[in-house]
C-alpha positions in Angstrom: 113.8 103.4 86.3 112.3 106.6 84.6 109.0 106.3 82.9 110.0 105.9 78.5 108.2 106.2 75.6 108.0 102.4 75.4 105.6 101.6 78.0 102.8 103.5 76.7 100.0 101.0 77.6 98.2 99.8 80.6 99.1 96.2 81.7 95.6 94.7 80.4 96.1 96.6 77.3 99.6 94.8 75.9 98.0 91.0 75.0 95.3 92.9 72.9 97.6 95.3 71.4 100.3 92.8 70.3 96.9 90.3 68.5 96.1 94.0 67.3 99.2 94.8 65.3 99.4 90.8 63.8 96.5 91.4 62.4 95.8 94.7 61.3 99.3 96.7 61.4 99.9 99.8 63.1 96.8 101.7 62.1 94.7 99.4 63.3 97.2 99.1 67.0 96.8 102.9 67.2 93.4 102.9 67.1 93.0 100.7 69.8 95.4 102.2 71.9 93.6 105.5 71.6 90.4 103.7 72.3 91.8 101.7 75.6 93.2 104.9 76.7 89.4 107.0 76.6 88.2 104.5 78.8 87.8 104.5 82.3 86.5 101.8 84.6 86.7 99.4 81.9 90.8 99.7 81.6 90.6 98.1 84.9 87.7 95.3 84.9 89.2 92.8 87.4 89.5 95.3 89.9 86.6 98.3 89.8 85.3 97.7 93.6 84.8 94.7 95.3 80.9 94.9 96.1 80.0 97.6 93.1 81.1 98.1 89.7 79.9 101.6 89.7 82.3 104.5 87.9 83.8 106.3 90.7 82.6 109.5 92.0 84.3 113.0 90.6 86.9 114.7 91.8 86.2 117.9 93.6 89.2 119.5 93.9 89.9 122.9 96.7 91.2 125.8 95.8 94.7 125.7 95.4 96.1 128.4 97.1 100.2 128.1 95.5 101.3 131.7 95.9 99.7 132.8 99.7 99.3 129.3 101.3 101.3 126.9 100.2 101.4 124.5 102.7 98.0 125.3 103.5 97.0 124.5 100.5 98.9 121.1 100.4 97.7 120.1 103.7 94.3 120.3 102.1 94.7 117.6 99.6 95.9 115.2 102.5 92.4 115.4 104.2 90.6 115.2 100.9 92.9 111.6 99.9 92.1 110.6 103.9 88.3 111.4 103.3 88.4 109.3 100.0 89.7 106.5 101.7 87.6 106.2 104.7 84.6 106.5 102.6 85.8 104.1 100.1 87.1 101.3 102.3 83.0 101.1 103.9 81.7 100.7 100.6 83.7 98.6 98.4 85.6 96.3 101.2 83.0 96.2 103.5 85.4 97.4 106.5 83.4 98.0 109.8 83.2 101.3 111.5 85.7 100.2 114.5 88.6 99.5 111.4 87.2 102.2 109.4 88.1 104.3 112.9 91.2 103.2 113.4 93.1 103.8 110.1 91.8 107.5 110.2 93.7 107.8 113.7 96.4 105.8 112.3 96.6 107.7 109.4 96.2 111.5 111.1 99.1 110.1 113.3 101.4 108.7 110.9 100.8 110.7 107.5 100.9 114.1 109.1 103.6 116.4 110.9 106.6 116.6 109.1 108.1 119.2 107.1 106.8 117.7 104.0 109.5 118.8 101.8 109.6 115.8 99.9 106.0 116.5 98.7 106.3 120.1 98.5 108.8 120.0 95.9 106.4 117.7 93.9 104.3 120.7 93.3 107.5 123.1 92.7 108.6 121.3 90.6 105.7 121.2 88.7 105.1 124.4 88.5 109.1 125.3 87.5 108.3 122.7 84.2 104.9 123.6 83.4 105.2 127.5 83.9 103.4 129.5 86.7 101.3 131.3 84.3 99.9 128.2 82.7 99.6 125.8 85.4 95.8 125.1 86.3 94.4 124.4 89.8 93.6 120.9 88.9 97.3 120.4 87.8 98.6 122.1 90.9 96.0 119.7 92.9 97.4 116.8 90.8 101.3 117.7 91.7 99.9 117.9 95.5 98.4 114.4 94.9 101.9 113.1 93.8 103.6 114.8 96.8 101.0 113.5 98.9 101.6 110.0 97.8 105.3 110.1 98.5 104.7 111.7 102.0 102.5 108.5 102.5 105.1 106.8 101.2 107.7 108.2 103.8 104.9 107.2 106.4 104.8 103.5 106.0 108.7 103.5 105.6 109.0 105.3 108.9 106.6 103.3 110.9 108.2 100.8 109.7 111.6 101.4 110.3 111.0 102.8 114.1 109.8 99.0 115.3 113.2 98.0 113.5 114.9 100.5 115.2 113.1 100.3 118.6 112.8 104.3 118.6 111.0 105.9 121.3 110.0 109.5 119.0 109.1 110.5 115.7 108.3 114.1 114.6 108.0 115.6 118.3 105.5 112.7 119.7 105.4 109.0 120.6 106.3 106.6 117.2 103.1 104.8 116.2 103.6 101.4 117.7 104.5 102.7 121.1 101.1 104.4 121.4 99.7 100.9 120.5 101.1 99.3 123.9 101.0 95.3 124.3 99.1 95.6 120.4 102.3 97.4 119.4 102.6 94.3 116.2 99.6 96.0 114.9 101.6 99.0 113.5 103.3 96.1 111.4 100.1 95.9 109.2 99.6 99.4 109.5 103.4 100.0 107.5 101.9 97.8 104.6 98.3 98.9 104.8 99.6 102.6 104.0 101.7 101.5 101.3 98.7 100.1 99.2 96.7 103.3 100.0 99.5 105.0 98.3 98.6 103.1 94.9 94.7 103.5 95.5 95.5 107.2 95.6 97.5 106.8 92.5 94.5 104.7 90.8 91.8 107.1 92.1 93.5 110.0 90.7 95.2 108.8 87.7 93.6 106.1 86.6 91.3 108.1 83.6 94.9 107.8 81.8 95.8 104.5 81.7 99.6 105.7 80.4 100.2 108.2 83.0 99.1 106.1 85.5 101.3 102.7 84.5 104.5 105.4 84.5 103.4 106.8 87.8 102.8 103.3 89.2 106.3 101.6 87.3 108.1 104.7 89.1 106.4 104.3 92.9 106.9 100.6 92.7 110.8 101.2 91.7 111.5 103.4 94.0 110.1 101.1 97.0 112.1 98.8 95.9 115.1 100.6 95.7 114.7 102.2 99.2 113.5 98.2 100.5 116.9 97.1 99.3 118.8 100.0 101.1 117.0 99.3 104.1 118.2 95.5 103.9 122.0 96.8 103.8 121.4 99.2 106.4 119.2 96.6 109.0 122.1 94.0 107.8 124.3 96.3 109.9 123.2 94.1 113.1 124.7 91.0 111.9 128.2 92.7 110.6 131.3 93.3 112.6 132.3 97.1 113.4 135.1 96.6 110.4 132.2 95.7 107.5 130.7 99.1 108.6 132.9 101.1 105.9 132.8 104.4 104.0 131.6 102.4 100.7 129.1 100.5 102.2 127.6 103.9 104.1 127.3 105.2 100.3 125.7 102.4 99.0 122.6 102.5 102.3 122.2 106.0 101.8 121.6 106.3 97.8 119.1 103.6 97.8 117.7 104.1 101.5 117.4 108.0 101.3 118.2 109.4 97.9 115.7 107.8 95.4 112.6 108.4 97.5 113.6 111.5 99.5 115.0 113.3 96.1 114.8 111.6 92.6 111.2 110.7 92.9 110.0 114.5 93.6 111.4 115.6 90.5 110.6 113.0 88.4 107.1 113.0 89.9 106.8 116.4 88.7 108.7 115.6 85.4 106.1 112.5 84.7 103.0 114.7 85.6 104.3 117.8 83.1 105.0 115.0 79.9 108.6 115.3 80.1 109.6 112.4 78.3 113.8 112.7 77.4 115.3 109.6 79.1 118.8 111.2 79.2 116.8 114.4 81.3 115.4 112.0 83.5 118.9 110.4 83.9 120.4 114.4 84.7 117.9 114.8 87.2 119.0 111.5 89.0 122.3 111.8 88.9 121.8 115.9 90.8 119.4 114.3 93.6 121.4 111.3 94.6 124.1 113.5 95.1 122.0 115.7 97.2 120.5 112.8 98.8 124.1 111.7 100.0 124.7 114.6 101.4 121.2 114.7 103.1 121.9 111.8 105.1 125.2 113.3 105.8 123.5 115.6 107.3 121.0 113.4 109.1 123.5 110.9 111.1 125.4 114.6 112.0 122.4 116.0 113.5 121.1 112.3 115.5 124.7 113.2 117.1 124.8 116.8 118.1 121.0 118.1 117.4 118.8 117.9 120.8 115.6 116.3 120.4 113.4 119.1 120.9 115.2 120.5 117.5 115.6 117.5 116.2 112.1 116.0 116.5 113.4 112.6 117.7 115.5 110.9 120.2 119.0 110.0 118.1 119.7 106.7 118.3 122.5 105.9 115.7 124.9 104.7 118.4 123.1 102.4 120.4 121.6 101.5 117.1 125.1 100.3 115.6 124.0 102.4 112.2 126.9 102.7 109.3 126.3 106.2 109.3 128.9 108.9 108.6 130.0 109.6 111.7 131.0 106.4 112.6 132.8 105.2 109.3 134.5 108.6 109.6 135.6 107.8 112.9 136.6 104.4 112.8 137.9 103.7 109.6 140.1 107.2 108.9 140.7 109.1 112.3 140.9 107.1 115.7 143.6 105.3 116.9 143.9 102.1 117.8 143.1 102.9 121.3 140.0 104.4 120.0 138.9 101.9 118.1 138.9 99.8 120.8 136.6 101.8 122.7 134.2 101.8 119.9 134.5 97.7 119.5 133.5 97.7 122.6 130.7 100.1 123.3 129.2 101.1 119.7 125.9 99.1 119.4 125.8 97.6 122.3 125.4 100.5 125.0 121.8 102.5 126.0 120.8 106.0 124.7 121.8 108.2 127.3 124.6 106.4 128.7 128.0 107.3 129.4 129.5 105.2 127.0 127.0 106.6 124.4 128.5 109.8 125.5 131.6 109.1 125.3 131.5 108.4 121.8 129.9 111.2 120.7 132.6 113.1 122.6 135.5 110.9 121.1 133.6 112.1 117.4 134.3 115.9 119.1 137.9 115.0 120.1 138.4 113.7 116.3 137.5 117.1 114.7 134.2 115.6 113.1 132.4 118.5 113.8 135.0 120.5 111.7 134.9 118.0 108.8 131.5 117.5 108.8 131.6 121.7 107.8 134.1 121.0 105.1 132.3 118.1 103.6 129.1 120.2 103.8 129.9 123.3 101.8 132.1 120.8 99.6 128.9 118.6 98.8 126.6 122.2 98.4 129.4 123.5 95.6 129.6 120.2 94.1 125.8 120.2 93.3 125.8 123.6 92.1 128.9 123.3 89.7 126.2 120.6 88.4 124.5 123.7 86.9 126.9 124.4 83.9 127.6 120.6 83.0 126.5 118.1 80.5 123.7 116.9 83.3 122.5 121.0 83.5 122.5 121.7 80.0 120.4 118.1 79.0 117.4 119.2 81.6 117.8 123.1 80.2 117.1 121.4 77.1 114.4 119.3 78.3 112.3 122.1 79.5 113.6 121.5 83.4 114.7 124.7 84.4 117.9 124.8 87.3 115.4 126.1 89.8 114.0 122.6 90.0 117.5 121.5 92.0 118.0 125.4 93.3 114.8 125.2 95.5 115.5 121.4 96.3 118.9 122.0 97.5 118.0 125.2 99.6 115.3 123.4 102.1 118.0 121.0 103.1 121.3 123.2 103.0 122.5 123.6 106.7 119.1 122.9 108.4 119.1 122.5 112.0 116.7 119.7 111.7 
């Protein structure tokens, strides 16, 4: 859920402050709260370094380049959090050089070379809330940060997700484990090991404001486990007959597989970072991105169809894959006929990439006017979230200080892309 006023202290801060307000009232729990939060190391004692206790090192922030280089600029802060790292691990977990070697090409690999429009609309965002003209670089370094650490969260979830899916590409080269050969069960590790480096960056960052950080953490670790449990109903697929694979149960994979973490978290990154603090804003903002999110992955199971994969990025694999995507429930549980459905019982999931059978299907989806309700659904889905503007939802975030452009610039990176 959204960060709240009412988790305003850090974890090891909430036995002290409940002995503090027994025994000396709320002036006295104020005062310590203000106190906890001033600290630094010591709001963490059980975990400041495994071999040194030492305060960390200062930030030194690049120039943050938001009006001429954007995504220049962005890129930047990915090296510096990779740099961090690799110098941290060495020092304080005593990883060897060979390990120390490895995660930097794992994580130049992995980390790097998508479009990055989940992150970049961190920093956007940001800057829509906080104002242009009083937005700092540190604060535009910070929204990078946040971007940054959702990108890496996208990482892990795709590494992840392509040994589950036995994919061959990801983002125009080889998936990770296939470039690991016979060691392929290493990327398994590799998925986990760049989800905790996505709460060390939070920690390293964050972690001189014990309250920011705990909302920033609370909202990470709620997202991954919304997007864990819409990857369970979407893996669960295997094990389900071709009639389980309905419209509802597509809508429930792709709000909590795609739209939290690809969408909501973005914005309320952003939110979070600026002090918004409205919990009926923050409950606006949701209810705009998972509808945006739905029609993303709309969009995504109509491209691993019809887009090539030298456009797309990635050899499609939804058919042989037997995904509950929107083509599919389209197809099988409103259009084809029974002799249609047939064909599908038959051959969806259990036929190769490439294959006739697998083209077949995609022609029968032709044959069924998908391509043509696909169109209809699209600009139906794009006026939907724009008639958002002028309702209750609109007129809560106006009043929150989260301007429309927030869901404007959102909506327009995603609206028909190619891929």
């Amino acid at each position: 859920m959204p960060p709240s006023s009412s988790m305003s202290c850090p974890y090891n801060g909430w036995v002290g402050t409940l002995a503090t307000f027994a025994a000396g009232g709320l002036a006295a729990a104020a005062y310590f709260h203000h106190k906890l939060l001033a600290s630094k190391a010591t709001d963490f004692p059980a975990t400041v370094g495994t071999k040194t206790s030492s305060e960390p090192t200062p930030i030194d922030y690049p120039e943050y380049d938001y009006k001429n280089d954007p995504k220049g600029s962005f890129t930047k802060i990915c090296d510096l959090l990779i740099e961090e790292i690799l110098q941290d691990l060495p020092a304080n977990y005593e990883l060897p050089k060979r390990e120390t070697e490895w995660l930097r090409k794992m994580l130049e690999h992995t980390v790097k070379g998508g479009k990055m429009n989940r992150g970049l609309m961190v920093v956007e965002s940001g800057v829509a809330i906080i104002g242009e003209s009083k937005i700092t670089n540190e604060k535009l370094c910070q929204l990078a940060v946040l971007g940054w650490a959702i990108e890496w969260l996208q990482a892990w979830l795709l590494v992840a997700d392509d040994i589950m899916d036995s994919s061959v590409t990801r983002r125009g080269q080889p998936c990770w484990y296939k470039t690991l050969g016979d060691a392929w069960y290493i990327a398994i590790n590799d998925a986990v090991t760049i989800e905790a480096f996505c709460f060390k960056i939070l920690k390293r960052h964050f972690g001189h404001d014990g309250d920011l950080q705990l909302k920033l953490v609370d909202l990470m670790m709620e997202t991954t486990l919304q997007t864990e449990l819409g990857q369970l109903s979407d893996t669960l697929c295997d094990v389900l007959t071709l009639k389980d694979l309905t419209p509802e149960r597509w809508g429930l994979i792709v709000k909590y597989k795609t739209s939290f973490y690809s969408f909501y978290l973005s914005v309320a990154f952003a939110m979070t970072l600026a002090g918004v603090r409205d919990q009926a804003a923050y409950d606006a903002a949701r209810d705009i991105l998972i509808e945006m999110g739905v029609y993303f992955q709309a969009q995504d199971d109509f491209l691993d169809c019809y887009a090539t994969p030298e456009v797309l990025g990635k050899i499609g694999t939804d058919i042989a894959d037997k995904k509950c995507g929107w083509l599919f429930t389209k197809a099988y549980h409103e259009l084809a006929s029974d002799e249609q459905k047939a064909f599908l019982d038959e051959h969806y999931g259990k036929c190769e990439v490439g294959s006739p059978e697998e083209l077949k299907i995609k022609e029968l989806y032709t044959e069924l006017g998908l391509k043509e309700t696909y169109a209809t659904y699209e600009q139906n889905s794009y006026d939907k979230i724009m008639a958002m503007k002028n309702s209750a939802a609109g007129e809560t975030l106006k009043a929150a200080g989260v301007p429309w452009t927030v869901f404007e610039k959102f909506l327009a990176k995603v609206y028909k892309r190619s891929h």
